[in-house]
C-alpha positions in Angstrom: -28.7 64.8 97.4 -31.9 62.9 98.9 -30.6 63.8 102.2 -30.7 67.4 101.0 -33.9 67.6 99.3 -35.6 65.6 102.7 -33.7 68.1 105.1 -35.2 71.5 102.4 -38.6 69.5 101.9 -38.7 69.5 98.2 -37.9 67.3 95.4 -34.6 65.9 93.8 -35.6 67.8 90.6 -35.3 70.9 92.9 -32.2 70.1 94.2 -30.5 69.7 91.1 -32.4 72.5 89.3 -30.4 74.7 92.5 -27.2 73.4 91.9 -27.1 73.2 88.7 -28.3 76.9 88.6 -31.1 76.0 86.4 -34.3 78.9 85.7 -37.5 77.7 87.4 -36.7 77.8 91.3 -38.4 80.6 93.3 -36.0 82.2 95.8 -37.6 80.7 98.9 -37.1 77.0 97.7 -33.2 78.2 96.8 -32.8 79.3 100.2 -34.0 76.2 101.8 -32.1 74.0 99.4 -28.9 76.3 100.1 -29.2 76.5 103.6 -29.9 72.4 103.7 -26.8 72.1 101.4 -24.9 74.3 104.3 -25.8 72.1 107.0 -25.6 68.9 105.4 -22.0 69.9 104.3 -23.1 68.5 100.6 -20.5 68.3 98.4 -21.9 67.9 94.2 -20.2 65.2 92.7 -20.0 67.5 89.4 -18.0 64.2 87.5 -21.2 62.2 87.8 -23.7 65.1 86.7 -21.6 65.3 83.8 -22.1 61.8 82.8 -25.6 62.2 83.3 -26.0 65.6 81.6 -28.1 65.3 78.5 -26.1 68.1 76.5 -22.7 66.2 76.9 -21.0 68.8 78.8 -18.3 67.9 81.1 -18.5 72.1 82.8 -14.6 72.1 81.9 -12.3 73.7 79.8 -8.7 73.5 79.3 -6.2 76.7 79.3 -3.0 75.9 77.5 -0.5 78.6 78.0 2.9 79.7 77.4 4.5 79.5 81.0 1.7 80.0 83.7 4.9 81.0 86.2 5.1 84.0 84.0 2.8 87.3 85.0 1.4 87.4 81.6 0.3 83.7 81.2 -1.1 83.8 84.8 -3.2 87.1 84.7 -4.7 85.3 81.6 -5.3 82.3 83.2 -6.9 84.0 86.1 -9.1 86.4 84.2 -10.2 83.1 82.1 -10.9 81.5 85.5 -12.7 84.4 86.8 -15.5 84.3 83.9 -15.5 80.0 84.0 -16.2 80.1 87.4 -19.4 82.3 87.1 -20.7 80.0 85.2 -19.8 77.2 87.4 -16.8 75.8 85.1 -13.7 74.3 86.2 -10.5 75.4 84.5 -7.7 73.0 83.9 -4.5 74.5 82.6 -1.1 73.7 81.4 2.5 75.2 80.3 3.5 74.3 77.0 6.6 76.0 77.0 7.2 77.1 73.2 7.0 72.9 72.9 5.1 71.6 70.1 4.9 68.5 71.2 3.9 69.6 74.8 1.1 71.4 73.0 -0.4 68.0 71.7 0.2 66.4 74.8 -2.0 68.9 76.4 -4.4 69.0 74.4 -4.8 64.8 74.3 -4.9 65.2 78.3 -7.6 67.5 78.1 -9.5 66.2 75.2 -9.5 62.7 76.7 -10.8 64.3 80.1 -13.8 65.7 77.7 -13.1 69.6 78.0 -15.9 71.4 77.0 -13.7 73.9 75.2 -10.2 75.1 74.5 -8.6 78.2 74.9 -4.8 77.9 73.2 -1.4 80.5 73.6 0.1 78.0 70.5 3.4 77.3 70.3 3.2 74.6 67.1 3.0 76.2 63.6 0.4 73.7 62.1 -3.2 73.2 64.4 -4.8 71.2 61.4 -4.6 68.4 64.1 -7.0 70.3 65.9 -9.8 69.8 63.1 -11.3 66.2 64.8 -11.2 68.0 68.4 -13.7 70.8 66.6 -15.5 68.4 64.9 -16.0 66.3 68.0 -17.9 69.7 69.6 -15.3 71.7 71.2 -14.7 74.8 71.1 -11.6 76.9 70.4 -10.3 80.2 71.3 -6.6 81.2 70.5 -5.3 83.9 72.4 -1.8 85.9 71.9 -1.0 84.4 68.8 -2.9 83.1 66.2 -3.1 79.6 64.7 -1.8 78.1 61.8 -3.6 76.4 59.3 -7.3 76.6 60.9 -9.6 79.0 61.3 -10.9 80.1 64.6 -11.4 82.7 67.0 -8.2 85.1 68.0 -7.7 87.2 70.7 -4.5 89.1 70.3 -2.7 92.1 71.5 -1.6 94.8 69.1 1.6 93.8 68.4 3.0 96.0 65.6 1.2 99.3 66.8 2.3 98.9 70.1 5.9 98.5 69.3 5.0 101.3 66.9 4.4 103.3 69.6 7.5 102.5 71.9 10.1 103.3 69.0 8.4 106.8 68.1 9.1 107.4 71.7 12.0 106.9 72.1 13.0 109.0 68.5 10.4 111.9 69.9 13.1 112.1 72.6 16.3 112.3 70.3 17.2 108.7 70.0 18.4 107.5 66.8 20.9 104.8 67.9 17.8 102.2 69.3 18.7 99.0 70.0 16.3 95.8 69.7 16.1 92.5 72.2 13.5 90.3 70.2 12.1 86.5 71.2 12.5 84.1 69.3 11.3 84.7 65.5 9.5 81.3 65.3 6.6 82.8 67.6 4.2 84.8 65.2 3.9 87.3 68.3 7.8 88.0 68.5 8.2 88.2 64.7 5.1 91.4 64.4 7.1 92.9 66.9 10.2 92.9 65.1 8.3 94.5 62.2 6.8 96.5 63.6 10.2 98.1 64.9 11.7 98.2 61.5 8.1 99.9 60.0 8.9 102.8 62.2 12.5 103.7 62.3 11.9 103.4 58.0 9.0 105.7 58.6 11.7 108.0 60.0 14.5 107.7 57.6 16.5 105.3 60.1 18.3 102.6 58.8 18.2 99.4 60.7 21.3 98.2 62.0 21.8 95.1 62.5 24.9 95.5 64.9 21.7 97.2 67.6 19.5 94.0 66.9 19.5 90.7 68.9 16.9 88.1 68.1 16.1 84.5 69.6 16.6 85.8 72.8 14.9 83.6 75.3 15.1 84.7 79.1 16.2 87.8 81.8 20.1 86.1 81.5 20.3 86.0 77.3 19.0 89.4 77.2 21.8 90.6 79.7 24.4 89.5 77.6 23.1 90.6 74.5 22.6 94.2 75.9 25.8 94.3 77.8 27.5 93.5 73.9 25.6 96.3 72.7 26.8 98.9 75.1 30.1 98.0 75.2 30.5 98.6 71.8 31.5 101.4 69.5 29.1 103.6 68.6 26.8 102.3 71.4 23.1 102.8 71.6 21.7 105.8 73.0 18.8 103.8 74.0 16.9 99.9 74.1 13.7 98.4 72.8 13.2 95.1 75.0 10.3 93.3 73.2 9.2 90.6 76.3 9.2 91.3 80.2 11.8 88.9 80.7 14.0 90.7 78.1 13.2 93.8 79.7 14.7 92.7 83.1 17.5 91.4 81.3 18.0 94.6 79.6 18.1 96.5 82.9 20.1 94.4 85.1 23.0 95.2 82.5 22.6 99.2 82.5 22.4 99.1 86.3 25.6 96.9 86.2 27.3 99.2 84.0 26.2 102.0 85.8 24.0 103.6 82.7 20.6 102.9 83.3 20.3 106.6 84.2 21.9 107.6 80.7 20.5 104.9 78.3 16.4 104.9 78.0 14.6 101.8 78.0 11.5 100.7 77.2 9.8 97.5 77.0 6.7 95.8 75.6 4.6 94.3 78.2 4.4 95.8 82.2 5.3 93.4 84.8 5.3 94.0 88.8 7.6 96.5 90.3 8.7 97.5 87.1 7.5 101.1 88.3 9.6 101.0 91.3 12.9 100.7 90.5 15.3 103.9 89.3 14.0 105.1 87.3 11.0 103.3 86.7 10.6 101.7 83.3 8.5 102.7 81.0 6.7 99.7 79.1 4.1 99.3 76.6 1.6 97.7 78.4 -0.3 94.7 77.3 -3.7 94.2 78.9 -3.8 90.1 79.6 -6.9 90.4 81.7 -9.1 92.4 79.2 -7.3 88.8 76.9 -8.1 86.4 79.1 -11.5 88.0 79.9 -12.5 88.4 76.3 -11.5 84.7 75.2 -13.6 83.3 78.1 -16.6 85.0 77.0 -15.8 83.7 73.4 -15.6 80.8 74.3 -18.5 80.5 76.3 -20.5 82.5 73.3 -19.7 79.3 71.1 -20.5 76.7 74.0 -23.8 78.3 74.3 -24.1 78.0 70.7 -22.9 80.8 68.6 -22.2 79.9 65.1 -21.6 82.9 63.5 -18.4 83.3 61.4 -14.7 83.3 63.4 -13.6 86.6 65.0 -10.0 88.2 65.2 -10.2 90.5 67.7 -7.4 92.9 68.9 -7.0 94.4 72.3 -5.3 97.9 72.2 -1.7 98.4 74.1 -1.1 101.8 76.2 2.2 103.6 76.7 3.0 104.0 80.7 5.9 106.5 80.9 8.0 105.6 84.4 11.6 107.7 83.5 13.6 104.9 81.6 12.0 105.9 77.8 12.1 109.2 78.6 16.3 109.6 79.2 17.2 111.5 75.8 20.9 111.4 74.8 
């Protein structure tokens, strides 16, 4: 950094002000400092600024997800990148994997690497143990689900409207016979779902039957089976509710099998790529995991900057895309 400030002709104090983004700099100094930092190939050791930061900030934060190899978990994982890095914040992350005690793990690793700030897709059902991370200064955002046992900030999707939603489809199109492929009940995300699909079929004088309903299903090949049970039963459904992408594909791959994905409607909660390209196109209710991620970041950076206002639950709206599956009547 002396190099730097000798090459630009200022001070350290101006150096550091420039990379560190700080107010005070007039936009002729930045550009000498920038263009010296260019030349001199500097690289900012941002470990050792963090040691000698006198806020105690490390400028990281930990992203704890279900499965970051799934499209959900990574578009919120890259929308929550895209606000970090604005503010010059480096975004460690981790798969958790509906594992409790890979939850704690992860947040040890990222507590003991001083994380500024947490932003949690929980899997555990008790995150009192979080109480000596908040007291120790960081900040916590939970986003998908909610936690259990502590009160913090939420960011979730709309979980029983959105399934809602799907099922009065599906009967607005004649279907009374609609079948249900739910995740597994022990996630607080999976288990609104599945009321919210028995709130609307009782809103329309439908019994549930529980010879149409398969829960504590967990990936595409589980939710194959299950379906390919359903249909080849007597009375069959007319049509499918698929509550998870995965479960979706599942769904499908046994209708095209069968040959009946052009006579059985689907629909599924939560879009995922190419879903609008195959025959027909399925229609989903879509989720919006950027406008999550995005709006957990900014939370989270709210209460870094020091917001201490009382905890928020906010709830981001899901929208209907109609593709040709939900729309097959009987």
């Amino acid at each position: 950094m002396r190099e730097v400030a000798a090459l630009a002709g200022v001070s350290l104090k101006t150096v550091s002000r420039v990379i560190n983004a700080e107010p005070g700099v007039s936009p002729d100094l930045a550009s000498r400092v920038g263009a010296a930092i260019e030349r001199l190939d500097y690289r900012h050791n941002l470990w050792a600024s963090s040691l000698r930061r006198t806020d105690g900030k490390s400028a990281t934060i930990g992203v704890i997800l279900e499965d970051i190899g799934n499209p959900f978990s990574s578009t919120l994982h890259r929308a929550i990148e895209n606000v970090a890095v604005k503010r010059g914040v480096l975004v460690l992350a981790g798969s958790l994997e509906e594992d409790e005690a890979r939850e704690r793990e992860l947040v040890n690793a990222f507590a003991s690497r001083r994380v500024d700030g947490l932003v949690i897709m929980p899997a555990s059902h008790d995150h009192s143990y979080l109480l000596n991370e908040r007291k120790a200064g960081t900040a916590l955002v939970f986003v998908d689900r909610p936690p259990a046992f502590l009160d913090a900030d939420t960011v979730l999707a709309d979980n029983v409207g959105g399934v809602r939603r799907g099922i009065q489809h599906l009967y607005t199109q004649g279907h009374r016979r609609i079948a249900y492929l739910g995740d597994l009940q022990t996630i607080m995300t999976a288990t609104l779902r599945y009321q919210g699909y028995r709130e609307e079929l009782e809103a329309h004088g439908v019994e549930v039957d529980l010879r149409l309903v398969g829960l504590d299903l967990r990936g595409i090949d589980a939710a194959e089976a299950v379906t390919t049970r359903f249909l080849t039963q007597e009375p069959p459904p007319t049509a499918i509710f698929a509550t998870q992408n995965l479960l979706t594909i599942g769904a499908y791959r046994a209708l095209r099998r069968l040959g009946l994905h052009h006579r059985v409607a689907l629909v599924g909660f939560d879009d995922f790529l190419l879903a609008d390209l195959l025959d027909p196109g399925i229609t989903v209710i879509a989720q919006d995991p950027a406008a999550m991620g995005t709006t957990a970041a900014e939370l989270l950076f709210r209460r870094l900057d020091g917001d201490r206002s009382p905890t928020v639950h906010l709830i981001i709206p899901t929208r209907l895309l109609e593709r040709g599956s939900g729309e097959i009547q009987p």
